[in-house]
C-alpha positions, 0 to 999 in steps of 0.5 A: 523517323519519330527522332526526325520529327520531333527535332524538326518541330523543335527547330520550327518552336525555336525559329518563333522563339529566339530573338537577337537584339543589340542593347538598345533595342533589348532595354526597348524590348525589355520596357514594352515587356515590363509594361502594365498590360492594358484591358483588350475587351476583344481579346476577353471577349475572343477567350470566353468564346467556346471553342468550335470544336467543343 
């Protein structure tokens, strides 16, 4: 059962993880990830939050 379970939360953790492109679209891919990260004030204000459940 344990097996069972675990293979099937692997198999959900590859579905999000997994992508297929061409080669246009991977170099376009590849841009936006190698781009500068921009400041997202609600983004560090949403992670300085305390968690509800601590």
């Amino acid at each position: 059962m344990l097996e069972t379970v675990c293979r099937e939360a692997e198999n959900v953790l590859l579905d999000q993880c997994f992508f297929s492109f061409n080669g246009t679209d991977f170099n376009a891919f590849m841009k936006i990830l190698d781009a500068p990260v921009k400041d997202n004030p609600a983004l560090y204000k949403l992670m300085k939050r305390k968690a509800p459940w601590e």
